[in-house]
PDB file of N, H, CA, C and O in Angstrom:
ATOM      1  N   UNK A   1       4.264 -12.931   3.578  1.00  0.00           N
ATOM      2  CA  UNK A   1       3.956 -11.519   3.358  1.00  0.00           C
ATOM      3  C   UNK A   1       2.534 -11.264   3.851  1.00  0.00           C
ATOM      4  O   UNK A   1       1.556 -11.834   3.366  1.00  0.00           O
ATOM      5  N   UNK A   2       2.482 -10.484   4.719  1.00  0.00           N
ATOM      6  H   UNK A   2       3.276 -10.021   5.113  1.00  0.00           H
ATOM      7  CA  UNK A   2       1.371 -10.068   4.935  1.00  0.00           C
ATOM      8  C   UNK A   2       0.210  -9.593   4.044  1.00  0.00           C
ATOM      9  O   UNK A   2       0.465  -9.523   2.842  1.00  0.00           O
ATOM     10  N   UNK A   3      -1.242  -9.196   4.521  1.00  0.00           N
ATOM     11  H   UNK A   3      -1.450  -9.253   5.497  1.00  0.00           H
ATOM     12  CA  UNK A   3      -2.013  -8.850   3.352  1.00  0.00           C
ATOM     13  C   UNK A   3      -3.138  -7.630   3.822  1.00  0.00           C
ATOM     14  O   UNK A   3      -3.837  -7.758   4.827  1.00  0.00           O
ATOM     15  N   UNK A   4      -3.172  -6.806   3.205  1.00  0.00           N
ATOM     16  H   UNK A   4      -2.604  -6.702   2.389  1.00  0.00           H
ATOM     17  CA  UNK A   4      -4.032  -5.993   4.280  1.00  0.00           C
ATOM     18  C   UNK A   4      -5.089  -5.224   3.347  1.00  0.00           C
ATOM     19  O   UNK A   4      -4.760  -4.203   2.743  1.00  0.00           O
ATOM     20  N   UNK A   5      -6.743  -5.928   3.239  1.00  0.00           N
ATOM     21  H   UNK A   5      -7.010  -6.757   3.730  1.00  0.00           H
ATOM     22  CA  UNK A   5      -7.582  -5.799   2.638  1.00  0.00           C
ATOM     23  C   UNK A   5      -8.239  -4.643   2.552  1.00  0.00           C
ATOM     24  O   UNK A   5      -9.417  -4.913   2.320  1.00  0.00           O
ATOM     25  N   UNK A   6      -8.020  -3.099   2.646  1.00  0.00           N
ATOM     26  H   UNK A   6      -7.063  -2.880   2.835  1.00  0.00           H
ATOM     27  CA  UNK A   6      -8.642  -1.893   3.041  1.00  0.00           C
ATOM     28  C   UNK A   6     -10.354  -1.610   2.733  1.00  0.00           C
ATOM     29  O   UNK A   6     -11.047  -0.744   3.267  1.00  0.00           O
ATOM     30  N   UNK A   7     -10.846  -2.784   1.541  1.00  0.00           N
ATOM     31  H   UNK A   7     -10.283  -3.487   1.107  1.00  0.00           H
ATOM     32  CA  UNK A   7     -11.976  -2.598   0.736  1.00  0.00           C
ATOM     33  C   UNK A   7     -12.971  -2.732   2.387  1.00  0.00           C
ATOM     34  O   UNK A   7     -13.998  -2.154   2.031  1.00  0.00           O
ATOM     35  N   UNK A   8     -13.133  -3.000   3.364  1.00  0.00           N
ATOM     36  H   UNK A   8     -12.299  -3.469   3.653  1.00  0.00           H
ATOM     37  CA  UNK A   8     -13.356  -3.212   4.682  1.00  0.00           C
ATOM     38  C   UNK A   8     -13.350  -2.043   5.767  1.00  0.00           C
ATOM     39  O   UNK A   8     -14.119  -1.906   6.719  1.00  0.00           O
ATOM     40  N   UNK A   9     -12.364  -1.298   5.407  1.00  0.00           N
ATOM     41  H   UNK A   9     -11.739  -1.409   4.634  1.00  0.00           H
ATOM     42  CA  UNK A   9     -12.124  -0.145   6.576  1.00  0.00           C
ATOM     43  C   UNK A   9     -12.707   1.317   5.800  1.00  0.00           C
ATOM     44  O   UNK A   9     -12.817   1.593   4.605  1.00  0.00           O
ATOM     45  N   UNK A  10     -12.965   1.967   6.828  1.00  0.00           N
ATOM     46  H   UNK A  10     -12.876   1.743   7.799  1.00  0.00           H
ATOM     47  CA  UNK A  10     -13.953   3.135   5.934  1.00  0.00           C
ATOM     48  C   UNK A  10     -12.981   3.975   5.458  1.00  0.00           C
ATOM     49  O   UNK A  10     -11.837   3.874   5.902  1.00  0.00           O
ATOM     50  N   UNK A  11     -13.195   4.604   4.811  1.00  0.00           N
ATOM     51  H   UNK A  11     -14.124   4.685   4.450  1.00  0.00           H
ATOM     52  CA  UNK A  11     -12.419   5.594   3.239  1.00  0.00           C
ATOM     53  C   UNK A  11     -11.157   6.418   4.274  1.00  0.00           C
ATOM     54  O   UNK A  11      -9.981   6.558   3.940  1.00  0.00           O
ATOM     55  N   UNK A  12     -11.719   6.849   5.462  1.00  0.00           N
ATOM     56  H   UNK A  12     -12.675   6.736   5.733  1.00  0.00           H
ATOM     57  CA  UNK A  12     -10.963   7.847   6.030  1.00  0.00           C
ATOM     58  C   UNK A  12      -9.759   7.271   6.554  1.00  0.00           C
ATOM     59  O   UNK A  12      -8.724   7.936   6.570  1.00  0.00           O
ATOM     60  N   UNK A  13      -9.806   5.894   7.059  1.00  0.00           N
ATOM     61  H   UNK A  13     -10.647   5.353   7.047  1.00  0.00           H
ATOM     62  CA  UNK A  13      -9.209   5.462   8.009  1.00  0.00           C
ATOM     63  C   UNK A  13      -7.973   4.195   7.403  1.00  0.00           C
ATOM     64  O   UNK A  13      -7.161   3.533   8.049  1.00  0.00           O
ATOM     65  N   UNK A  14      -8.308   4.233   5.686  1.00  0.00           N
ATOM     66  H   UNK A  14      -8.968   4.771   5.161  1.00  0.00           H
ATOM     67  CA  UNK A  14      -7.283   3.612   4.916  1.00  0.00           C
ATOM     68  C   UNK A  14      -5.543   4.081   5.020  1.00  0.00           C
ATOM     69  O   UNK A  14      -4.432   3.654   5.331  1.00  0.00           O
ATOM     70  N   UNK A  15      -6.287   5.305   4.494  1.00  0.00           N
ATOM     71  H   UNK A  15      -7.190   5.652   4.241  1.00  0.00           H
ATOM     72  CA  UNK A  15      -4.658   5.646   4.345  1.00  0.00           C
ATOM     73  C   UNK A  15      -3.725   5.487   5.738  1.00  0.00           C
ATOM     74  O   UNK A  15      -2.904   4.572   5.677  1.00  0.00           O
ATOM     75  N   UNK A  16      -3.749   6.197   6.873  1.00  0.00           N
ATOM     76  H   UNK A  16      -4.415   6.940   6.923  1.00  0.00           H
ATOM     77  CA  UNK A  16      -3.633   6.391   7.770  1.00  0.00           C
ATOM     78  C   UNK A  16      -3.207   4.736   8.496  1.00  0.00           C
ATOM     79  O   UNK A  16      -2.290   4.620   9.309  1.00  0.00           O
ATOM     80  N   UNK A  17      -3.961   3.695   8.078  1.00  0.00           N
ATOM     81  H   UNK A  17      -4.706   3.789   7.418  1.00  0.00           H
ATOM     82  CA  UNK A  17      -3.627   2.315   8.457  1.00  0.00           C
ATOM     83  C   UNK A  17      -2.368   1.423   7.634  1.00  0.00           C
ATOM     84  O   UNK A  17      -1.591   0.565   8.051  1.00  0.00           O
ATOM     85  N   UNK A  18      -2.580   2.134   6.090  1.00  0.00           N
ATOM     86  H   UNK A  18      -3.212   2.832   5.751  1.00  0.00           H
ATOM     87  CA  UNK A  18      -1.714   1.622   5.329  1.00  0.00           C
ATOM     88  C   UNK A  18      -0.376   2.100   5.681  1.00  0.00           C
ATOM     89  O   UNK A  18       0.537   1.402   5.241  1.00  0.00           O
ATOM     90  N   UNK A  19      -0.032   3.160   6.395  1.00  0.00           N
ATOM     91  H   UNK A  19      -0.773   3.727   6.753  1.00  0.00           H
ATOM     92  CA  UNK A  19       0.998   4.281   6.435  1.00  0.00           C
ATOM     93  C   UNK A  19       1.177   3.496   7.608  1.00  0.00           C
ATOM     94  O   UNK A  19       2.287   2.971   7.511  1.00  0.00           O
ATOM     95  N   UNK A  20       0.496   3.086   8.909  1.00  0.00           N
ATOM     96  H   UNK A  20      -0.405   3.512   8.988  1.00  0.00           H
ATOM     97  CA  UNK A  20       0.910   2.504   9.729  1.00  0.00           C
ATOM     98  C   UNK A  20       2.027   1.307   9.899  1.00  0.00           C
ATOM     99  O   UNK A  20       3.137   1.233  10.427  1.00  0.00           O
ATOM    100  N   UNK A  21       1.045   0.283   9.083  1.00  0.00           N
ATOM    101  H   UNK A  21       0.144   0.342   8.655  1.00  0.00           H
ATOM    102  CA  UNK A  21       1.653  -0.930   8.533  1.00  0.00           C
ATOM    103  C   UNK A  21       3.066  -0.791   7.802  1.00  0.00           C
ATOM    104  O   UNK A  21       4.027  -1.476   8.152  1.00  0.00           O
ATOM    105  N   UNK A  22       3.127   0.100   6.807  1.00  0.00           N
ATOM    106  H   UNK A  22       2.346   0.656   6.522  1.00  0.00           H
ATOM    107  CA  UNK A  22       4.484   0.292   6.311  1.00  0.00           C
ATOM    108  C   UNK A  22       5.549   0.718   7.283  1.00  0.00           C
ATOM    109  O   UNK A  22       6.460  -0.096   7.437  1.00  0.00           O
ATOM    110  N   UNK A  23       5.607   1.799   7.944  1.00  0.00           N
ATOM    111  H   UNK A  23       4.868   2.460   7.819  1.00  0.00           H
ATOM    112  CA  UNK A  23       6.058   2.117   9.414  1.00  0.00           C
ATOM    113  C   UNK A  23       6.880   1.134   9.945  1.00  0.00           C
ATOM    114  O   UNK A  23       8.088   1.008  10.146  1.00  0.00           O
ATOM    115  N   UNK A  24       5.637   0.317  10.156  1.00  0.00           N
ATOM    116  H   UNK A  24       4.656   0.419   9.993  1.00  0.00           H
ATOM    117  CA  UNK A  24       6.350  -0.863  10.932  1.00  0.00           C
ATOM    118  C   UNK A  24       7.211  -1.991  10.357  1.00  0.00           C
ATOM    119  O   UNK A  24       7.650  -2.961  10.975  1.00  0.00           O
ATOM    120  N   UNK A  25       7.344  -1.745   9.301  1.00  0.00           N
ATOM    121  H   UNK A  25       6.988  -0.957   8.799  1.00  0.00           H
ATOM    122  CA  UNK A  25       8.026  -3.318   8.135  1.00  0.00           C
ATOM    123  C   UNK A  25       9.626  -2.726   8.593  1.00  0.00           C
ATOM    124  O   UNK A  25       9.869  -1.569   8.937  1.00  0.00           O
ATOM    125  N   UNK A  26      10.654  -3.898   8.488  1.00  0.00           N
ATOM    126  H   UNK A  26      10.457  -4.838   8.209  1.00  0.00           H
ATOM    127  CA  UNK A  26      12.150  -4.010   8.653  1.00  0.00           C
ATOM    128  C   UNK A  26      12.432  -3.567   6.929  1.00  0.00           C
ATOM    129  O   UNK A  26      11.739  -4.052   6.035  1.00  0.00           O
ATOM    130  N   UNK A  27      13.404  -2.711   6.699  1.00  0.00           N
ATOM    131  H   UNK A  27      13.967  -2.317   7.426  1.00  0.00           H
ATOM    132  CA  UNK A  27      14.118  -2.638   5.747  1.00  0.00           C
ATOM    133  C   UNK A  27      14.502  -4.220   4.812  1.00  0.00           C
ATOM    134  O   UNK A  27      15.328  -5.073   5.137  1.00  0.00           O
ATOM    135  N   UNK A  28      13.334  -4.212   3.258  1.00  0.00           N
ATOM    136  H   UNK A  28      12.663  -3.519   2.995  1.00  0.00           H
ATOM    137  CA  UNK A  28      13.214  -5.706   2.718  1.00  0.00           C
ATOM    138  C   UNK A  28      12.140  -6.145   3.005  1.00  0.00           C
ATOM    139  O   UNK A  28      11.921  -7.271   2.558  1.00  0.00           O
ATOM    140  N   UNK A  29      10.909  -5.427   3.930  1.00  0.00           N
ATOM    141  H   UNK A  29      11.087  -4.513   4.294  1.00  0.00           H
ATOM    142  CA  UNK A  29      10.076  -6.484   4.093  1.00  0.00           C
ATOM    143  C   UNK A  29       8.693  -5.896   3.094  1.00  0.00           C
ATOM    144  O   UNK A  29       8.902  -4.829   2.517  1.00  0.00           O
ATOM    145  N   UNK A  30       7.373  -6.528   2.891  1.00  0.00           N
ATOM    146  H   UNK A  30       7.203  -7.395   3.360  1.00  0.00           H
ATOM    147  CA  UNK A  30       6.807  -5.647   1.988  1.00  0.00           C
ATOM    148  C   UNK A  30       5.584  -6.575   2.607  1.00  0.00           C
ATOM    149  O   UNK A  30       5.738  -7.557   3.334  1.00  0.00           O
ATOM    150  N   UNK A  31       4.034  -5.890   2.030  1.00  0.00           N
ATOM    151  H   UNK A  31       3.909  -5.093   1.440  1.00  0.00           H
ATOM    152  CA  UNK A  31       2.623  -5.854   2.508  1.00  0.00           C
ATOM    153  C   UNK A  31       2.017  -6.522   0.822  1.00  0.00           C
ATOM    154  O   UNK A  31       2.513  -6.251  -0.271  1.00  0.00           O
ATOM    155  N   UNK A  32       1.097  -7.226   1.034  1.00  0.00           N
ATOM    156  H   UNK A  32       0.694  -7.446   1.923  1.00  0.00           H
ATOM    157  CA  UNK A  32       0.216  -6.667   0.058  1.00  0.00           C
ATOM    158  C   UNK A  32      -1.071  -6.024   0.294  1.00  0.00           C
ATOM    159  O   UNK A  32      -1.816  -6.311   1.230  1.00  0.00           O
ATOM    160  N   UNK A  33      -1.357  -4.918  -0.822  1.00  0.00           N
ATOM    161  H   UNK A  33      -0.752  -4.685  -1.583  1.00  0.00           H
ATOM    162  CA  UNK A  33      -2.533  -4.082  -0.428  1.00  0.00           C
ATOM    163  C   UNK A  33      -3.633  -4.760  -1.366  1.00  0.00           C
ATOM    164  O   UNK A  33      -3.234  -4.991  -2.508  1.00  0.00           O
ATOM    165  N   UNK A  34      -5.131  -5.167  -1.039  1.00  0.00           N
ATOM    166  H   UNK A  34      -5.456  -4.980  -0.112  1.00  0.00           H
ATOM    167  CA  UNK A  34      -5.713  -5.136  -1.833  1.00  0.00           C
ATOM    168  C   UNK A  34      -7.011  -4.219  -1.672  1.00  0.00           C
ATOM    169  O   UNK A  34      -7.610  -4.295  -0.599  1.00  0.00           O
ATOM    170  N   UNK A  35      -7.461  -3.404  -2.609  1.00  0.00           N
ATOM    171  H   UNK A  35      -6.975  -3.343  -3.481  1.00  0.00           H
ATOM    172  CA  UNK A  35      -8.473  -2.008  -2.643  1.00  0.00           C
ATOM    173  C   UNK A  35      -9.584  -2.514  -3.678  1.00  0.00           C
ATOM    174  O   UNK A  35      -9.767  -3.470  -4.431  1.00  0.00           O
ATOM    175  N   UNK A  36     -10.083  -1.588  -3.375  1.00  0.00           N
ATOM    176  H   UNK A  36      -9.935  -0.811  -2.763  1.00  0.00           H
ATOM    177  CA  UNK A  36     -11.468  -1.954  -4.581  1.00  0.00           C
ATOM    178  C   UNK A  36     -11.577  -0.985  -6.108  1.00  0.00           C
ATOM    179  O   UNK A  36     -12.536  -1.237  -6.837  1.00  0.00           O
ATOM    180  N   UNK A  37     -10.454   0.238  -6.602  1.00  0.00           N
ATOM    181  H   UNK A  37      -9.675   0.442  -6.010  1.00  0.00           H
ATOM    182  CA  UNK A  37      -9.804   0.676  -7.053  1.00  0.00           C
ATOM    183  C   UNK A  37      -8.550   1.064  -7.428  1.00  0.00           C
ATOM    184  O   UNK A  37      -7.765   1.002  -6.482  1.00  0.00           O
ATOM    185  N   UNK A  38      -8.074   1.432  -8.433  1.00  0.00           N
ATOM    186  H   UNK A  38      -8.711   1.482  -9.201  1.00  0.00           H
ATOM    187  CA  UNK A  38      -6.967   1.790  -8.589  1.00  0.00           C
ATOM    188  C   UNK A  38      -6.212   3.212  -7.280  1.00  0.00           C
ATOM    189  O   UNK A  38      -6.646   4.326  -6.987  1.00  0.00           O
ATOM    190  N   UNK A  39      -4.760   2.317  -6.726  1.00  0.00           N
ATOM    191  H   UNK A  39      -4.407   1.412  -6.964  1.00  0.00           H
ATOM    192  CA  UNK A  39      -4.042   3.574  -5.368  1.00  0.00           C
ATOM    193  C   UNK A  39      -3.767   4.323  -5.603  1.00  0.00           C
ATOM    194  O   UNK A  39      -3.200   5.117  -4.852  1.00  0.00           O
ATOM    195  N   UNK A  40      -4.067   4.544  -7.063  1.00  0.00           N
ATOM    196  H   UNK A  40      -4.528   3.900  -7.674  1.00  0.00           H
ATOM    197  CA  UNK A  40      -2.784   5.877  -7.552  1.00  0.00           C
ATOM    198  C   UNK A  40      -2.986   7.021  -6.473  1.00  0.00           C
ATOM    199  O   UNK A  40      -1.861   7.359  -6.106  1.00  0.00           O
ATOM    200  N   UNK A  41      -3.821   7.649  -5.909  1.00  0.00           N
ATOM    201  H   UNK A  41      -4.735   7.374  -6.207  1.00  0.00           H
ATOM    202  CA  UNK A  41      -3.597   8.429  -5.087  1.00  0.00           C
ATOM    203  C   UNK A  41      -2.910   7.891  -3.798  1.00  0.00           C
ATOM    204  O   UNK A  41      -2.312   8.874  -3.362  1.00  0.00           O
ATOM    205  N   UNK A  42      -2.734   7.076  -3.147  1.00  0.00           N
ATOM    206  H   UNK A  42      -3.220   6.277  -3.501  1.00  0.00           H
ATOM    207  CA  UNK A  42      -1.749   6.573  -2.278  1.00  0.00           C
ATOM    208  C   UNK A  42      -0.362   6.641  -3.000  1.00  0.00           C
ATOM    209  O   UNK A  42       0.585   7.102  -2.362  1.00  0.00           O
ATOM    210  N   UNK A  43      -0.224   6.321  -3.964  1.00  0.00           N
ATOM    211  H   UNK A  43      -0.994   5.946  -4.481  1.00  0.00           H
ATOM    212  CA  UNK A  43       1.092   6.238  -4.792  1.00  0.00           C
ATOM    213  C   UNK A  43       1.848   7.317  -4.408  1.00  0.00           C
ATOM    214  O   UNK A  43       2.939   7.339  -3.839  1.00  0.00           O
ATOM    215  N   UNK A  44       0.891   8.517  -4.915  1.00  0.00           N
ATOM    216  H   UNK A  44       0.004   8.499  -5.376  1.00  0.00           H
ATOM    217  CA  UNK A  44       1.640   9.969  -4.783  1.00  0.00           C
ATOM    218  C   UNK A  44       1.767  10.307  -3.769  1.00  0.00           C
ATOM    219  O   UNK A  44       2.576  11.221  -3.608  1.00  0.00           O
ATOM    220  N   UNK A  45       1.020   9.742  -2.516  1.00  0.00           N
ATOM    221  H   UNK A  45       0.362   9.000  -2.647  1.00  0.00           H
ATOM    222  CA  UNK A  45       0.904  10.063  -1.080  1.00  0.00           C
ATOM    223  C   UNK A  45       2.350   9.537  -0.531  1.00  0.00           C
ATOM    224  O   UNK A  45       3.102  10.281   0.098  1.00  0.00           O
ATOM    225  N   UNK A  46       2.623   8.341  -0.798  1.00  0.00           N
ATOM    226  H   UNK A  46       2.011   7.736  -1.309  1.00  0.00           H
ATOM    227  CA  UNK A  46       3.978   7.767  -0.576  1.00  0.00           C
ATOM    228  C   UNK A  46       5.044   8.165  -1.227  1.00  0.00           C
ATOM    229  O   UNK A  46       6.071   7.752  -0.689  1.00  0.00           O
ATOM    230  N   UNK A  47       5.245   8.888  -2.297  1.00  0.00           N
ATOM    231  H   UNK A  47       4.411   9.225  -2.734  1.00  0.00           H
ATOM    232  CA  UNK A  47       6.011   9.335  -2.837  1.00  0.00           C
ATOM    233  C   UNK A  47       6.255  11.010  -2.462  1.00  0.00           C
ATOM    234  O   UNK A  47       7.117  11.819  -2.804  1.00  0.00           O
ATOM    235  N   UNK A  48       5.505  11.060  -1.916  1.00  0.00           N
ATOM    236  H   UNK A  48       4.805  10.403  -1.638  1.00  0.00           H
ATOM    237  CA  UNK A  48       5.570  12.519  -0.981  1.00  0.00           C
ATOM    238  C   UNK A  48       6.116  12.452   0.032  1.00  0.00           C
ATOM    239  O   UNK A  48       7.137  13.097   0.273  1.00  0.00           O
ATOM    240  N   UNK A  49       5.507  11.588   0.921  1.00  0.00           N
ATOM    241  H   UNK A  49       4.678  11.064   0.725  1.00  0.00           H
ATOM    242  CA  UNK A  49       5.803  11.504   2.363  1.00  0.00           C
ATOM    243  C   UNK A  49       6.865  11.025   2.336  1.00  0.00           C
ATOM    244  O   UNK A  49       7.723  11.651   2.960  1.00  0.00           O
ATOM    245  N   UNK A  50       7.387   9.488   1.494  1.00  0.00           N
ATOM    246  H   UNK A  50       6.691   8.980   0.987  1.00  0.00           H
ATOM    247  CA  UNK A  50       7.888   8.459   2.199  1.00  0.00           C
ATOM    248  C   UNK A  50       9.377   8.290   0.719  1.00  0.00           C
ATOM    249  O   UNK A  50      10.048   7.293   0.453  1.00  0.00           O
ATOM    250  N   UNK A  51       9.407   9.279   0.256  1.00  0.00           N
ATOM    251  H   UNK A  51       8.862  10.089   0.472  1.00  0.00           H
ATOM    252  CA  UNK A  51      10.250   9.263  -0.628  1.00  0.00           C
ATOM    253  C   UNK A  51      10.705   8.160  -1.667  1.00  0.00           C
ATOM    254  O   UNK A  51       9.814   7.782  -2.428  1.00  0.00           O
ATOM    255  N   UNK A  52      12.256   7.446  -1.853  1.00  0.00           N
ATOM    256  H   UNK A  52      12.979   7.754  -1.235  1.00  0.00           H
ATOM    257  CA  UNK A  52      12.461   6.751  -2.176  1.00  0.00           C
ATOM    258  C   UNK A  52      12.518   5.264  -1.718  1.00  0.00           C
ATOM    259  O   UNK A  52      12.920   4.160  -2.085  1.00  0.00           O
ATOM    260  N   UNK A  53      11.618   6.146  -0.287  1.00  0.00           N
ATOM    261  H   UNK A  53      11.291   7.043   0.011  1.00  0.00           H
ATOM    262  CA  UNK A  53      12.077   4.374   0.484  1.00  0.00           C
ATOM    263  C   UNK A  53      11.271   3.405   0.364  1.00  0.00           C
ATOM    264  O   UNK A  53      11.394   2.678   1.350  1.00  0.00           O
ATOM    265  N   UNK A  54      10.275   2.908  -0.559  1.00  0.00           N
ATOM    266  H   UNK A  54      10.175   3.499  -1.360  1.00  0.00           H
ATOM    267  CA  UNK A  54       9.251   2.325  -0.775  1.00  0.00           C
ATOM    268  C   UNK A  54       9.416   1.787  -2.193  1.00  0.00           C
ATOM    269  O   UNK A  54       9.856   2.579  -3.027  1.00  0.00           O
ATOM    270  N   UNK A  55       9.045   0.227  -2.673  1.00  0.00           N
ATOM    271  H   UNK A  55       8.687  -0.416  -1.995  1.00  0.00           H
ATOM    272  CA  UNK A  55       8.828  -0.174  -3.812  1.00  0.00           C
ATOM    273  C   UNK A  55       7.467  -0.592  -4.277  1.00  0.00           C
ATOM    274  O   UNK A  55       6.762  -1.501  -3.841  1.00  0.00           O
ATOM    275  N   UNK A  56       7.278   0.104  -5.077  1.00  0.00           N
ATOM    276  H   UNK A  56       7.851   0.843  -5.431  1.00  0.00           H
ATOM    277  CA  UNK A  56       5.472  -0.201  -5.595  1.00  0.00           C
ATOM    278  C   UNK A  56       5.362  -1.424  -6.778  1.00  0.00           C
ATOM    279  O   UNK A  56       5.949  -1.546  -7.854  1.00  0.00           O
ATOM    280  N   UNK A  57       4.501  -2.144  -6.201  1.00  0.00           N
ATOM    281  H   UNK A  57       4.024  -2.044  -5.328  1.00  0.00           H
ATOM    282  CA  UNK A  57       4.260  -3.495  -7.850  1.00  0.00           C
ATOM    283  C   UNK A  57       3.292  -3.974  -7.694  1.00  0.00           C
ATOM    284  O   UNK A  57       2.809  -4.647  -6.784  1.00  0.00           O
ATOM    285  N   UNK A  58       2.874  -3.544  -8.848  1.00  0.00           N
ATOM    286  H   UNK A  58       3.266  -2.997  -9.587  1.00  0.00           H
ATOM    287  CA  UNK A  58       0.806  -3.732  -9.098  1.00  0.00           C
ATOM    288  C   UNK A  58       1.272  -5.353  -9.355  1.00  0.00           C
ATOM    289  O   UNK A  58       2.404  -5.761  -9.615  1.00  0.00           O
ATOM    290  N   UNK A  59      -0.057  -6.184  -9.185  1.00  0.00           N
ATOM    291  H   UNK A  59      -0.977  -5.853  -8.974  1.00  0.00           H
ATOM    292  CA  UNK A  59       0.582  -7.791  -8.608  1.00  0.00           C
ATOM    293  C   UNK A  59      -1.414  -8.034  -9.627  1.00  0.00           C
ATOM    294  O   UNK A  59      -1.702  -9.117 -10.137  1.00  0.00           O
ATOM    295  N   UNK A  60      -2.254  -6.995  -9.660  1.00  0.00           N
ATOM    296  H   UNK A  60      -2.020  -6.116  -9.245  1.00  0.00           H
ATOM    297  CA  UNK A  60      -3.471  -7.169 -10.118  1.00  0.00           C
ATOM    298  C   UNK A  60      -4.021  -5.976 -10.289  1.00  0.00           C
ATOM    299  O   UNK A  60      -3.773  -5.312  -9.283  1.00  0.00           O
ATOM    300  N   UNK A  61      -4.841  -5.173 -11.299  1.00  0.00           N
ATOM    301  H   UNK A  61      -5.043  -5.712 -12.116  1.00  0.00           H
ATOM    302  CA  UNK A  61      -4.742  -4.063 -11.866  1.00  0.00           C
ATOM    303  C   UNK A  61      -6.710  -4.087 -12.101  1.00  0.00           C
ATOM    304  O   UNK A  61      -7.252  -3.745 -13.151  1.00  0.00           O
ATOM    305  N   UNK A  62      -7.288  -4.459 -11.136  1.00  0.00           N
ATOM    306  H   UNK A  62      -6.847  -4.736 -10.283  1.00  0.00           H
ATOM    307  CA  UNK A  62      -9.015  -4.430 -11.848  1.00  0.00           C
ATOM    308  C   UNK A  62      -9.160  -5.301 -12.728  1.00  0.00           C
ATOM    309  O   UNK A  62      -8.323  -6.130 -13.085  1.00  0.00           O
ATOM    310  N   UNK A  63     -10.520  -5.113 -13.220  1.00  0.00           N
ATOM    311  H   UNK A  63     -11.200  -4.440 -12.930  1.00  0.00           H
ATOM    312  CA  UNK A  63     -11.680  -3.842 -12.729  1.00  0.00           C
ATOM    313  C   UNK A  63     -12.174  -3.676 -11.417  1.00  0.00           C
ATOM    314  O   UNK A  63     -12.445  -2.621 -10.844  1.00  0.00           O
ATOM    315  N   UNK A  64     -12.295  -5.290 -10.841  1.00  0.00           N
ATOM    316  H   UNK A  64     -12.075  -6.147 -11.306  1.00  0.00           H
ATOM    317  CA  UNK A  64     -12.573  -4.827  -9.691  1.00  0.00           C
ATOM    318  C   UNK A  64     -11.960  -4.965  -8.450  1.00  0.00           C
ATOM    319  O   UNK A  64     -12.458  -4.391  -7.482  1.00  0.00           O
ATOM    320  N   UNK A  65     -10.783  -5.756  -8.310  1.00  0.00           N
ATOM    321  H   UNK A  65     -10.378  -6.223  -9.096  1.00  0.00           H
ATOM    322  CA  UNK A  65      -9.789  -5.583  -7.031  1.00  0.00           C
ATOM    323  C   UNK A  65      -8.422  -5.175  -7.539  1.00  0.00           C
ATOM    324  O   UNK A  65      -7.959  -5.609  -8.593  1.00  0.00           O
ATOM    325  N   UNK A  66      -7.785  -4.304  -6.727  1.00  0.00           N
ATOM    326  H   UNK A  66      -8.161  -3.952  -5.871  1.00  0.00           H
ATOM    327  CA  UNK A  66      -6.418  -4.131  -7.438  1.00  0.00           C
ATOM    328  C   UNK A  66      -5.192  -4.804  -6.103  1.00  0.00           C
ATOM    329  O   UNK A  66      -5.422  -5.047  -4.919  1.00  0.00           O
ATOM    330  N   UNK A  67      -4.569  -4.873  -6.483  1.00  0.00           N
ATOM    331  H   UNK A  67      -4.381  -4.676  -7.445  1.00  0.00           H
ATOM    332  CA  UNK A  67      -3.817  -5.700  -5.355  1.00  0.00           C
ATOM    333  C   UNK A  67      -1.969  -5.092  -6.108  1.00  0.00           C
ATOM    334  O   UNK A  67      -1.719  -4.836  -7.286  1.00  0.00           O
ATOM    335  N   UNK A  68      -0.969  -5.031  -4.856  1.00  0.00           N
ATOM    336  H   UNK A  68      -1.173  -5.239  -3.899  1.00  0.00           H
ATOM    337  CA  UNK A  68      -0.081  -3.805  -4.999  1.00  0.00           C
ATOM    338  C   UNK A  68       0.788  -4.437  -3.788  1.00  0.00           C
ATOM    339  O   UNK A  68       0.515  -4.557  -2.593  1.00  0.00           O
ATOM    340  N   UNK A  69       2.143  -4.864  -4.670  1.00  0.00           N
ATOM    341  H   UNK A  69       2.365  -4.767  -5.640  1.00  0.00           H
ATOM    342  CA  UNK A  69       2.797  -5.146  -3.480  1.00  0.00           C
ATOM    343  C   UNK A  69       3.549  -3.968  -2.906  1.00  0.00           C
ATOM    344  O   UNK A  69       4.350  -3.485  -3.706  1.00  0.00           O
ATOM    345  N   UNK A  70       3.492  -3.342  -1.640  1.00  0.00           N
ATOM    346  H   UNK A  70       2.841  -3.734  -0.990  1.00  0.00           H
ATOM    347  CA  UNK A  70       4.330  -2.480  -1.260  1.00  0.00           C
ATOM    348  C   UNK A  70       5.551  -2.644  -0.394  1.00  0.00           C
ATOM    349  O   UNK A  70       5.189  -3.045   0.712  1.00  0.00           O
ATOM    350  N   UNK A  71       6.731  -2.506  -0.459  1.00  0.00           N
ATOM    351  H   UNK A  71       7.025  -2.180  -1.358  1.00  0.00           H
ATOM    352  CA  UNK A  71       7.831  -2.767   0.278  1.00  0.00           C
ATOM    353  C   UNK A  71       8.491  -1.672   0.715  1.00  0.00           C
ATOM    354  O   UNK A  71       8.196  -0.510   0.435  1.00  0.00           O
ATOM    355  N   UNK A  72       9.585  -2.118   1.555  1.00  0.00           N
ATOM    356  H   UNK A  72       9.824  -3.062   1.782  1.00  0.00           H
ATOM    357  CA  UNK A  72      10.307  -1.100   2.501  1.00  0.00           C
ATOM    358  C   UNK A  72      12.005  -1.544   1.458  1.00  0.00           C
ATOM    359  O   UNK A  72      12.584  -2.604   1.219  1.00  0.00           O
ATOM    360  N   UNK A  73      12.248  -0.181   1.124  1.00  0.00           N
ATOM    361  H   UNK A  73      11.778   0.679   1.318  1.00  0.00           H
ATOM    362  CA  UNK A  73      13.780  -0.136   0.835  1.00  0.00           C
ATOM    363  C   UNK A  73      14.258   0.209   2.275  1.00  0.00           C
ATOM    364  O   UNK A  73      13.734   0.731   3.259  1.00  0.00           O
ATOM    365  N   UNK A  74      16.171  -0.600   1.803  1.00  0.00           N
ATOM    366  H   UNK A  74      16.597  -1.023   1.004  1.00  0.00           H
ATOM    367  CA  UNK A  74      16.974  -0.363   3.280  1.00  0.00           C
ATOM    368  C   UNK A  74      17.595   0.882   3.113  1.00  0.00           C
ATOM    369  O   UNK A  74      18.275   1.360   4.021  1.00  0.00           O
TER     370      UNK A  74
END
């Protein structure tokens, strides 16, 4: 499983990379995200955009790294 550290890329250019990466996963495959806060605003971002097709599982919850496995439903 891949791993994709965003605490590194500047604020603007997260989301937009994370959305990439998912994009590209095969139906079953999944990322882990790790941030330097809680995604909940990505959460809702994916649940907007990207509907039901995504599975979210906090894997580490802070204080200071949160880590979030995200997957692709088929």
């Amino acid at each position: 499983m891949k791993t994709l550290d965003v605490r590194t890329i500047a604020p603007r250019e997260r989301h937009p990379t994370i959305f990439n990466l998912f994009d590209g996963l095969e139906p079953g495959q999944a990322f882990e995200l790790v941030n330097d806060h809680d995604p909940k605003p990505l959460y809702y971002q994916f649940s907007a955009e990207r509907g039901g097709r995504f599975a979210w599982e906090y894997l580490e919850q802070g204080p200071e790294v949160w880590r979030v496995r995200i997957g692709k439903r088929g």
